[in-house]
Each structure stands twice: as structure tokens, then as C-alpha cells.
N, C-alpha and C positions, 0 to 999 in steps of 0.2 A: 440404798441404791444397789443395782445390779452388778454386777461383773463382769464385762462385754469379752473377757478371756475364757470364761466359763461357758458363754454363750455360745447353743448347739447352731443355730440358724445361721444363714447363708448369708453375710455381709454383701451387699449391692452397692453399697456406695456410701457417701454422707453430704449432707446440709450445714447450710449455715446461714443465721438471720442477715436478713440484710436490710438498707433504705437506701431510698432512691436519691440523688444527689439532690432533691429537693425539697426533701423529707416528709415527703406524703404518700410516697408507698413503701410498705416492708412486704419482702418477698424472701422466699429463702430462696439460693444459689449452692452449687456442689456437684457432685460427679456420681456418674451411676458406673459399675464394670459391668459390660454386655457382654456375651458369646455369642461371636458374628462368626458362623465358618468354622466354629474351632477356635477360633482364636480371641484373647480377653482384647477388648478395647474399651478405654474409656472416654463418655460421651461426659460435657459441661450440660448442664440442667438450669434453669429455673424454674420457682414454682409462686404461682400468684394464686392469688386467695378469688373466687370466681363470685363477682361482686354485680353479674347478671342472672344468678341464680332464679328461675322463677319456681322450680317445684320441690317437693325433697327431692325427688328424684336423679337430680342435675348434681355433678357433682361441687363438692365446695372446694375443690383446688385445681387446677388446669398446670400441667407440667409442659414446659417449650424446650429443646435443644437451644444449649445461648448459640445467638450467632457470634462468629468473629469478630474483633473489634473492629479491623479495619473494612469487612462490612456491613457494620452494622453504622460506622462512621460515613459511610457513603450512602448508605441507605437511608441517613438522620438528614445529609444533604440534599441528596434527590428530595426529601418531602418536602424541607424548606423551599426548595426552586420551584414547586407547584402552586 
């Protein structure tokens, strides 16, 4: 195995496996560091595996900004009220 102290590249961030609280999707979740302005910020990520794929060409993983809990908690509501 490698040695990630050793390693010349530029760290952006890390993952980590995840499942869904219903246990039919794994996704990985984790933080990227951006340079927004100058200055580092880190953004929350997920990544889902793109399971409409129609050509090679398309990619196989589709990355989202997480939203917030609390809205992502109101927007889980709003759907149910439709």
C-alpha cells in the first residue's frame, strides 16, 4: 500500500462509503477543499453511482453538494404534502 505522506499530489478532499437508511443505496459522502477568492472552503459532497447511464460516454458517477439537514428535512416534507 501507498504512503499518502509521501504523496506529491494535491489532496482535495476524502469519501466515505455510505447506505441509505434503507439499505438500497450506497453512495459515497465527504468534503472537497475549494479555492473560492483565495480563500480554502470546504464544500459537503455526495456521490451516486449514475444508474441512467445510457452510452459509454455518460459518466458513471454524478457528484451533488449535500444540502443541509434542516433543508433537506423540509424539502423531504414539502414532497410528502404534494
Amino acid at each position: 500500500m501507498s504512503d499518502n505522506t509521501n504523496n506529491k499530489n494535491e489532496e482535495l478532499g476524502a469519501l466515505w462509503k455510505r447506505q441509505s437508511k434503507n439499505g438500497q443505496t450506497k453512495y459515497l459522502a465527504g468534503t472537497l477543499k475549494l479555492d473560492i477568492d483565495g480563500q480554502e472552503q470546504t464544500v459537503k459532497v455526495v456521490v451516486f453511482s449514475n444508474d441512467k447511464r445510457g452510452n459509454d460516454k455518460a459518466p458513471d458517477y454524478r457528484m451533488y453538494k449535500q444540502r443541509e439537514m434542516a433543508q433537506a428535512t423540509t424539502q423531504s416534507n414539502e414532497d410528502d404534502m404534494l
